[in-house]
Backbone bond lengths (Angstrom), bond angles and torsions (degrees), N, CA, C in turn:
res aa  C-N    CA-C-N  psi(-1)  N-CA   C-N-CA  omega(-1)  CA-C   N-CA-C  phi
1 X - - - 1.465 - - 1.518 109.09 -
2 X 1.269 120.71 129.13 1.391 132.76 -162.27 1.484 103.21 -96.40
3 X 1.206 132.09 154.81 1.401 142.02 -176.27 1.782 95.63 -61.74
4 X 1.162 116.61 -55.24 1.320 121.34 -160.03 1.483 110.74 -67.92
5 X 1.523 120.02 -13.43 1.593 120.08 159.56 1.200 139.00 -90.78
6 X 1.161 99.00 11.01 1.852 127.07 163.75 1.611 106.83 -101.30
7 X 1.427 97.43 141.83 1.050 126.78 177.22 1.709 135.74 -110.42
8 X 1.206 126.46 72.43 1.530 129.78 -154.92 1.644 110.48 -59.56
9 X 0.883 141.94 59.02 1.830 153.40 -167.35 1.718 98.81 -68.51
10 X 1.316 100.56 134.63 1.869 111.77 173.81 1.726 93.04 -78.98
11 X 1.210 104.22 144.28 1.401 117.37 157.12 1.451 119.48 63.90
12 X 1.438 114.06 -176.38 1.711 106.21 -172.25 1.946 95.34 -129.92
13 X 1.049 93.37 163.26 2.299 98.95 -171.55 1.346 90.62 -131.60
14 X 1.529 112.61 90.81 1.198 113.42 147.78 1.523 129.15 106.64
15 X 0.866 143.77 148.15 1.578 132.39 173.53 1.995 116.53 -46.54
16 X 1.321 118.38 -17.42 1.149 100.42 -165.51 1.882 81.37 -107.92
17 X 0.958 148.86 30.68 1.760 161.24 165.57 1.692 97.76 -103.50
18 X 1.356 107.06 -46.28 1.473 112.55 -155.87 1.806 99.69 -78.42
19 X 1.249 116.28 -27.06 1.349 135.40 -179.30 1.295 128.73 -84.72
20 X 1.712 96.77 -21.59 1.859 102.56 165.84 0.965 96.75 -90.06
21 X 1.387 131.69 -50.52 1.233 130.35 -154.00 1.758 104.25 -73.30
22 X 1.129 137.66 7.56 1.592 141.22 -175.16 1.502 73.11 -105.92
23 X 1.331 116.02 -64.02 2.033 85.57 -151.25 1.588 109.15 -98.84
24 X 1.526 108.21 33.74 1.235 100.61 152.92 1.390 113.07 -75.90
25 X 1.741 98.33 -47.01 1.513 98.95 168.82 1.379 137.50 -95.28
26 X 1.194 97.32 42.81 1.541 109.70 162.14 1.317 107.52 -118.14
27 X 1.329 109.53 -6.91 1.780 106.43 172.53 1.511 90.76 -88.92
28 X 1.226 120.99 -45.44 1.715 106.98 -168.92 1.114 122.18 -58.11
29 X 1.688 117.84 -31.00 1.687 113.68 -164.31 1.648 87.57 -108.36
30 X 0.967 143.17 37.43 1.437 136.28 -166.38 1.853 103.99 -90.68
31 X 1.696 110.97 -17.86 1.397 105.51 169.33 1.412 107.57 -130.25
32 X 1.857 103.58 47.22 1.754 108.57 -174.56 1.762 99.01 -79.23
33 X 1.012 132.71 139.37 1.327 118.29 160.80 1.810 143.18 -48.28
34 X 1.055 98.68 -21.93 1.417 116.10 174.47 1.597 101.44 -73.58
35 X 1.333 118.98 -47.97 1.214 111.77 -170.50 2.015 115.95 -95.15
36 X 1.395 91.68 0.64 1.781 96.08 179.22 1.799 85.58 -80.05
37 X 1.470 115.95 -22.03 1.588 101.19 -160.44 1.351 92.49 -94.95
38 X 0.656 153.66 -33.95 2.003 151.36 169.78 1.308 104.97 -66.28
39 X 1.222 144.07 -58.14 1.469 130.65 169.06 1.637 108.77 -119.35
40 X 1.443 108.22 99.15 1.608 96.27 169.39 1.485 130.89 -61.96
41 X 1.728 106.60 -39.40 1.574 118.66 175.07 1.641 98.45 -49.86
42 X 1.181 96.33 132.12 1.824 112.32 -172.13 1.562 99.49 -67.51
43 X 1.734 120.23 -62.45 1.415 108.11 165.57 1.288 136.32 -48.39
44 X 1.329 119.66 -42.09 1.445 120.25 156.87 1.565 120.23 -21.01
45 X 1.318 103.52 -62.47 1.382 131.65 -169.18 1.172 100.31 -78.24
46 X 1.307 141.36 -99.62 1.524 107.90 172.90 1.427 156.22 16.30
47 X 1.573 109.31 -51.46 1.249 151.32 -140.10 1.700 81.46 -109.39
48 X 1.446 114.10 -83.08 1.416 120.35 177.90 1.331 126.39 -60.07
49 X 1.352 124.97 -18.47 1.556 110.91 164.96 1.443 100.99 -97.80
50 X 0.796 141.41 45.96 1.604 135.07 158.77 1.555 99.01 -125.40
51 X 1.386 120.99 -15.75 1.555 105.55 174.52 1.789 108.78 -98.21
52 X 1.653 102.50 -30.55 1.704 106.71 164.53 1.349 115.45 -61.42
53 X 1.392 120.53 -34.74 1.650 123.84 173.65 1.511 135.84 -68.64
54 X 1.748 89.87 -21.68 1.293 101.52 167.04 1.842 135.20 -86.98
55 X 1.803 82.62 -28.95 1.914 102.61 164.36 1.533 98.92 -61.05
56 X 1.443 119.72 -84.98 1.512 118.90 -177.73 1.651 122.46 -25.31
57 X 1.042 123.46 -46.31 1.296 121.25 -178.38 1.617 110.05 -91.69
58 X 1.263 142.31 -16.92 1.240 151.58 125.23 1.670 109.83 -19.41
59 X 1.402 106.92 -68.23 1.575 116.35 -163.21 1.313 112.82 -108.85
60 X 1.609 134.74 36.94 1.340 110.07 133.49 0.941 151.89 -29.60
61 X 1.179 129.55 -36.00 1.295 139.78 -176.73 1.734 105.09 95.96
62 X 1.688 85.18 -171.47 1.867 79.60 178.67 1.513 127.17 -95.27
63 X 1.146 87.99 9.61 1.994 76.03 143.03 1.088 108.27 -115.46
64 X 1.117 144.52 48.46 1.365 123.70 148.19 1.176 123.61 -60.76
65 X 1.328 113.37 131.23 1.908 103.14 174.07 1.737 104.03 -130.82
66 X 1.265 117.54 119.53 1.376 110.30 -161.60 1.695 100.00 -137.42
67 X 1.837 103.79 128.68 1.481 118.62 -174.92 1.205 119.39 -100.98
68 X 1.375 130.92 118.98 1.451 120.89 -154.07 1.978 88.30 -113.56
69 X 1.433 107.06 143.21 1.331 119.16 -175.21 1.703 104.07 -103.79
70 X 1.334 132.65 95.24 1.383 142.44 178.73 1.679 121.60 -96.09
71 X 1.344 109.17 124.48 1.254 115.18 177.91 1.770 117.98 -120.98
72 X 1.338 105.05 93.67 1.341 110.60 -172.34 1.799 95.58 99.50
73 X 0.824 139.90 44.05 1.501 125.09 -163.31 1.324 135.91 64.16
74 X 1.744 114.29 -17.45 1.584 142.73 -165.90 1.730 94.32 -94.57
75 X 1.405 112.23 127.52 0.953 133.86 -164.17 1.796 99.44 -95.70
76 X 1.582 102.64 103.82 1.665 104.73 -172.27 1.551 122.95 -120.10
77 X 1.855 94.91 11.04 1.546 101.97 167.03 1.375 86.19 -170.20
78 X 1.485 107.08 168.28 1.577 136.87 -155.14 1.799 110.50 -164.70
79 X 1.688 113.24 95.93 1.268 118.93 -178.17 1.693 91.05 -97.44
80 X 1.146 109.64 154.68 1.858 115.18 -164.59 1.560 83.36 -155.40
81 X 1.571 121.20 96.87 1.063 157.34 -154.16 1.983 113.47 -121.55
82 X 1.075 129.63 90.43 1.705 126.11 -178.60 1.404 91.24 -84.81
83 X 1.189 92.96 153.55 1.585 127.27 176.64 1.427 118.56 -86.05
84 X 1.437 140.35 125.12 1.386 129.55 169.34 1.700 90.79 -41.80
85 X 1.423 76.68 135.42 1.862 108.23 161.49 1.459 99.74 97.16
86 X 1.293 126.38 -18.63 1.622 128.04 -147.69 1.416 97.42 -95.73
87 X 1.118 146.87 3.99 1.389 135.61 -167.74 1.561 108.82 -139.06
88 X 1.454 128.53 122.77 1.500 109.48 17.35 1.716 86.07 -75.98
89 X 1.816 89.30 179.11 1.189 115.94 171.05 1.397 100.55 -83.95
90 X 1.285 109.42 174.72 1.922 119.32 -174.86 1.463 108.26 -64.06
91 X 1.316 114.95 171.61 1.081 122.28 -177.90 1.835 113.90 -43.74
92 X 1.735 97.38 -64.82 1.237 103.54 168.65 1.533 141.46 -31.71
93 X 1.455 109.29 -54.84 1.534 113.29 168.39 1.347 107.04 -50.39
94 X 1.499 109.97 -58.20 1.585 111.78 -141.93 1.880 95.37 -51.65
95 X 1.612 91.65 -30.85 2.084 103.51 -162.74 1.110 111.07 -72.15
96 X 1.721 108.67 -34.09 1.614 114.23 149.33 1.350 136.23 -56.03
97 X 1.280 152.88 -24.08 1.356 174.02 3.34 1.844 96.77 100.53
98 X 1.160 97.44 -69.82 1.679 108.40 -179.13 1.474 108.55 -63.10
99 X 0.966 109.44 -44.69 1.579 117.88 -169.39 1.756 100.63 -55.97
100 X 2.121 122.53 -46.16 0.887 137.74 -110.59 1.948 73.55 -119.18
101 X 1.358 114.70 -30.77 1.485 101.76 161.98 1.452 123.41 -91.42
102 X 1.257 108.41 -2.79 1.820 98.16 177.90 1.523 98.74 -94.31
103 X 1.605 109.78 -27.44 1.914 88.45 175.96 1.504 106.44 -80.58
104 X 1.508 137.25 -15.11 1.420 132.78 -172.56 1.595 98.76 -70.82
105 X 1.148 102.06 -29.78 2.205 95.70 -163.94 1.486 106.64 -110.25
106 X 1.656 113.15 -6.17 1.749 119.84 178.07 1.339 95.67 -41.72
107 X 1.394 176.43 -130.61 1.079 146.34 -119.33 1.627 139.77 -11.85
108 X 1.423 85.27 -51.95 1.527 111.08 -178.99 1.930 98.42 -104.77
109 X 1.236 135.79 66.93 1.067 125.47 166.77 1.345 149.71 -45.68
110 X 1.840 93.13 -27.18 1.558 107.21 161.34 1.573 111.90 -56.03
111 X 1.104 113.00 -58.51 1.497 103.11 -179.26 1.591 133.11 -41.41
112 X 1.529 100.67 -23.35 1.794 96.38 176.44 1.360 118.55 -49.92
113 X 1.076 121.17 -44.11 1.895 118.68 -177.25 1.387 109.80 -64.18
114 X 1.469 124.22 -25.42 1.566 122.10 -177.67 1.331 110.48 -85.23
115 X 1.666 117.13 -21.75 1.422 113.75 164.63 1.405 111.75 -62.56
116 X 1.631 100.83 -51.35 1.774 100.95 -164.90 1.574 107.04 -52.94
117 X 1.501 115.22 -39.14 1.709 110.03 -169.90 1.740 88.01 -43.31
118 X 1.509 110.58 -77.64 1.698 109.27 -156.95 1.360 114.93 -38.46
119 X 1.482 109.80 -35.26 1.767 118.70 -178.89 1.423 87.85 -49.92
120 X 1.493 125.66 -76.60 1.145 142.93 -149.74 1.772 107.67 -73.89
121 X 1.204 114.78 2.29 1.716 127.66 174.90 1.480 93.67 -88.63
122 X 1.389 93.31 -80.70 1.607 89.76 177.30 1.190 150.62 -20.37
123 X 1.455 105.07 -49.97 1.720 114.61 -169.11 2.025 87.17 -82.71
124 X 1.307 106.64 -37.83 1.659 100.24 -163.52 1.869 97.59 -52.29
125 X 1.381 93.61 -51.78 1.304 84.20 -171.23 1.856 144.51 -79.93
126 X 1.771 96.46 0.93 0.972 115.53 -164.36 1.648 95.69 -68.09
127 X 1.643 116.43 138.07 1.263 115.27 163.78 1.293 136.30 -41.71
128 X 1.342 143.92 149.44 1.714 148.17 174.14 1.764 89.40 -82.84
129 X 1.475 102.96 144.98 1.727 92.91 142.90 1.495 95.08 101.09
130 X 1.611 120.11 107.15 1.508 129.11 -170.04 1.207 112.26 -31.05
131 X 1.298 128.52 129.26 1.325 147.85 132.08 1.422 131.58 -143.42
132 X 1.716 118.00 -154.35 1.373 110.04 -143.15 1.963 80.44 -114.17
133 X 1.048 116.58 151.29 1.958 108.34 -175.17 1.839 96.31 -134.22
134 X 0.999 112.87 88.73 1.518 115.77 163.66 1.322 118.25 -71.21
135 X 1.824 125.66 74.00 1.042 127.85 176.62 1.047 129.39 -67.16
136 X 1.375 129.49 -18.60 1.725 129.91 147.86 1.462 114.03 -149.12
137 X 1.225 119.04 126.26 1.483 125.78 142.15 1.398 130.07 -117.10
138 X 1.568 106.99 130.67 1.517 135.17 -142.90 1.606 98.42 -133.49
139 X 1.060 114.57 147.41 1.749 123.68 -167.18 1.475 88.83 -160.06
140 X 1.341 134.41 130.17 1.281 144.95 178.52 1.923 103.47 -74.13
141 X 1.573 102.48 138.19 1.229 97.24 -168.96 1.501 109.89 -62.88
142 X 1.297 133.19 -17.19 1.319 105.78 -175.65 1.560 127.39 -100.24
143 X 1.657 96.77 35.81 1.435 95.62 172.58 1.348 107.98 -155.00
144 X 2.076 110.00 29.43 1.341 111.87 -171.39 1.698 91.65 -66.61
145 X 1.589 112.23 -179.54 1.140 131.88 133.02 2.053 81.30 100.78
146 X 0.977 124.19 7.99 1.508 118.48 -175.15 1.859 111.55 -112.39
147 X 0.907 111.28 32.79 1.426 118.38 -177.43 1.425 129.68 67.11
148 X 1.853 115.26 12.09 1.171 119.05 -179.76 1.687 117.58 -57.97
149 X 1.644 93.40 -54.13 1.768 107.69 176.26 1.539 116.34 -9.29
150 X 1.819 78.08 -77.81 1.678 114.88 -179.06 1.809 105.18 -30.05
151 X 1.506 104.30 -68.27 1.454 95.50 -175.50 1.666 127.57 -57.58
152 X 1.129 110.90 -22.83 1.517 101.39 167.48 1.448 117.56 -89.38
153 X 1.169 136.26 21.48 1.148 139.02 -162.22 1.907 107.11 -134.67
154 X 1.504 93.12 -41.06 1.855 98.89 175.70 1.775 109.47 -61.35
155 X 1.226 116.41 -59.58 1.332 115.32 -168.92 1.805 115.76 -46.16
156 X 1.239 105.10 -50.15 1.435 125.29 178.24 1.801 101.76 -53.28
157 X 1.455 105.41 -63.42 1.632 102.50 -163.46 1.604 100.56 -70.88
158 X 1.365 126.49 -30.13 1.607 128.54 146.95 1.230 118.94 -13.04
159 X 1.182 126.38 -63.26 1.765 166.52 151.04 1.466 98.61 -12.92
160 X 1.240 84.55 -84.97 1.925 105.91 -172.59 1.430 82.63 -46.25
161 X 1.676 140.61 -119.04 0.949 146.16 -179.76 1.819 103.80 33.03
162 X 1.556 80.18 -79.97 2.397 96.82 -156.41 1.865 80.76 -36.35
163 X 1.558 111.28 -66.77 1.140 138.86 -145.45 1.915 123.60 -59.22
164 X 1.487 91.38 -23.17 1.872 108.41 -177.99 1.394 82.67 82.61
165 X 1.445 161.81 28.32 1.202 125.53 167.80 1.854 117.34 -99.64
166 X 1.424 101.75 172.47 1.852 106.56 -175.24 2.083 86.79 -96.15
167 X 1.112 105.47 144.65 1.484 131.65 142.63 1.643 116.68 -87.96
168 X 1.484 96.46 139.67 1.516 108.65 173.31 1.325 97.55 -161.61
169 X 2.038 88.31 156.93 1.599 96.56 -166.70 2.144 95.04 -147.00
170 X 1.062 124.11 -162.97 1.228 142.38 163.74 1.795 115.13 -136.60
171 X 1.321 108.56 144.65 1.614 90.14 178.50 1.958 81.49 -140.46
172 X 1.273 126.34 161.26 1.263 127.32 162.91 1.464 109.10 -108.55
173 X 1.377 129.36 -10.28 1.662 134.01 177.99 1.672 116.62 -104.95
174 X 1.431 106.94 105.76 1.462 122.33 -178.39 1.802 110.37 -33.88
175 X 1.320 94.32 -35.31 1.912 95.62 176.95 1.651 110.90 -46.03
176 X 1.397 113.77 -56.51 0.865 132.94 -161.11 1.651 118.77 -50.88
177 X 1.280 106.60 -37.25 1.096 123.00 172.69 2.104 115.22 -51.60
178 X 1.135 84.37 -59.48 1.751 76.77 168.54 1.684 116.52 -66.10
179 X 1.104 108.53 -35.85 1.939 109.30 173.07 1.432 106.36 -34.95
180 X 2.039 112.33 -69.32 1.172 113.95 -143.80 1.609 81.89 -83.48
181 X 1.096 152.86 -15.24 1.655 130.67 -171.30 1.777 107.43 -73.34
182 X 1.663 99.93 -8.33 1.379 80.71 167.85 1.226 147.79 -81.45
183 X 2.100 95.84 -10.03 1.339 112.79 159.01 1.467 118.61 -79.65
184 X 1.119 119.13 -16.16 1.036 110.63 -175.99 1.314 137.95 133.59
185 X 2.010 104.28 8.33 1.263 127.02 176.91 1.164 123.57 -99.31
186 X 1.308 111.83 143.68 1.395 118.21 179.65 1.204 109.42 -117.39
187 X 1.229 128.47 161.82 1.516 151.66 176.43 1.249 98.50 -64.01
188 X 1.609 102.41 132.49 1.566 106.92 158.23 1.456 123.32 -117.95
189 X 1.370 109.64 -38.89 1.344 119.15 163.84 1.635 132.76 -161.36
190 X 1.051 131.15 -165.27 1.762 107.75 -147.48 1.759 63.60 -145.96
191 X 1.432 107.97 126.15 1.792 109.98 150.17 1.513 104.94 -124.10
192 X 1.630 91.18 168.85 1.759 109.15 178.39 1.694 101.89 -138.87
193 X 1.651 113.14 72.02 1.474 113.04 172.84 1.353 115.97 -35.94
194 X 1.590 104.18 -46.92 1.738 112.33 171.21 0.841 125.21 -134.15
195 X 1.407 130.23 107.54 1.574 145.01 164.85 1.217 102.71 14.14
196 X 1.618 116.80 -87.13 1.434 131.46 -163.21 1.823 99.52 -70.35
197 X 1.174 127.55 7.18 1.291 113.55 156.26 1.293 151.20 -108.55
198 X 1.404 147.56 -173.18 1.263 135.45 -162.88 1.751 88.53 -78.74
199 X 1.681 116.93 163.92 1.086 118.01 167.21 1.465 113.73 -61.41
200 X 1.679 104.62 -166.02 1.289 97.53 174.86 1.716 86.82 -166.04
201 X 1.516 112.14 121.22 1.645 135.30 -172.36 1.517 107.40 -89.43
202 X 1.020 101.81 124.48 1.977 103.42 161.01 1.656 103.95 -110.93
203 X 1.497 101.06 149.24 1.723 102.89 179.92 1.322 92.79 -138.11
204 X 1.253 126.18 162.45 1.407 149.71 -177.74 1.425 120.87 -157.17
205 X 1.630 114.95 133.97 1.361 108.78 -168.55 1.645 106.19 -140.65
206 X 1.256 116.00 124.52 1.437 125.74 170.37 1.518 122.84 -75.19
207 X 1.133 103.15 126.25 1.862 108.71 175.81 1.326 113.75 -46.09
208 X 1.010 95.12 138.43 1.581 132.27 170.65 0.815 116.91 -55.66
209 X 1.691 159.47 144.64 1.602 144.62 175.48 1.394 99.54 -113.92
């Protein structure tokens, strides 16, 4: 698949956009570590990040600004991008969001408190002070590794650049860490919400002049 048969589209149209675009990324993170440790049963997991993927990208709030990567019209990646000023989101989202992982993993109920730590990792640690928040980017597995990523990710850090602003993100998979330094992120710090779980990386990246 060639760069030029993708299509980088702003935003999502509708409940049946909002519904590919969840299990694109529930096929992508389906062997993320964070989520093999909250539901190991593979269907389980499945099952629950396509209904957590669909709250989250639902409830950004209003800055959300989110670039969907289409091939043929078929929606085969999903960058989910906050806006300086936009984070947290309002009361509402965030309660939506929460709500949207305790019904994805209600099977497994023990797991709700090990989600909330990361919920509750996250926001502690998320920086004060405008910038750009790439809260998920997702590329369907059968066409990673072909430059989709890249396109939802250049325009934005473009952005930052014109703009003087910092980008920041979270990743829970050690790979990842070499990916995003090719835009231009660096490591800031390594957490462990829970002992018995996978880490969890924050990166942050300053404009370019």
């Amino acid at each position: 698949m060639s760069r030029r048969e993708i299509e980088i589209i702003e935003g999502l149209s509708g409940r049946s956009d909002v519904d590919d675009a969840a299990i694109v990324g529930a096929r992508a993170f389906q062997n993320d570590p964070f989520f093999r440790h909250l539901a190991p049963p593979s269907m389980l997991r499945a099952r629950g990040l396509a209904i957590y993927m669909r709250a989250m990208l639902k409830n950004l709030g209003p800055g959300g600004h989110i670039l969907t990567a289409r091939h043929e019209g078929r929606i085969v990646g999903v960058g989910a991008w906050v806006a300086p000023g936009g984070y947290p989101a309002p009361g509402r989202n965030q309660a939506a969001q929460v709500a949207g992982l305790v019904h994805a993993f209600a099977p497994r109920p023990q797991m709700a408190p090990d989600g909330m730590r990361y919920m509750r990792a996250i926001e502690h640690e998320h920086p004060k002070g405008p910038l750009w928040y790439l809260a998920m980017l997702t590329v369907d597995p059968e066409v990673q590794r072909s430059g989709i990523g890249s396109r939802m990710v250049e325009p934005i850090l473009e952005r930052c650049d014109t703009e003087g602003l910092d980008a920041y993100l979270e990743t829970q998979k050690h790979d990842n860490l070499a990916y995003y330094r090719r835009f231009g992120f660096e490591t800031v710090a390594e957490l462990r919400p829970v002992p018995s779980g996978p880490p969890l990386w924050t990166m942050r990246r300053t404009p370019r002049s």
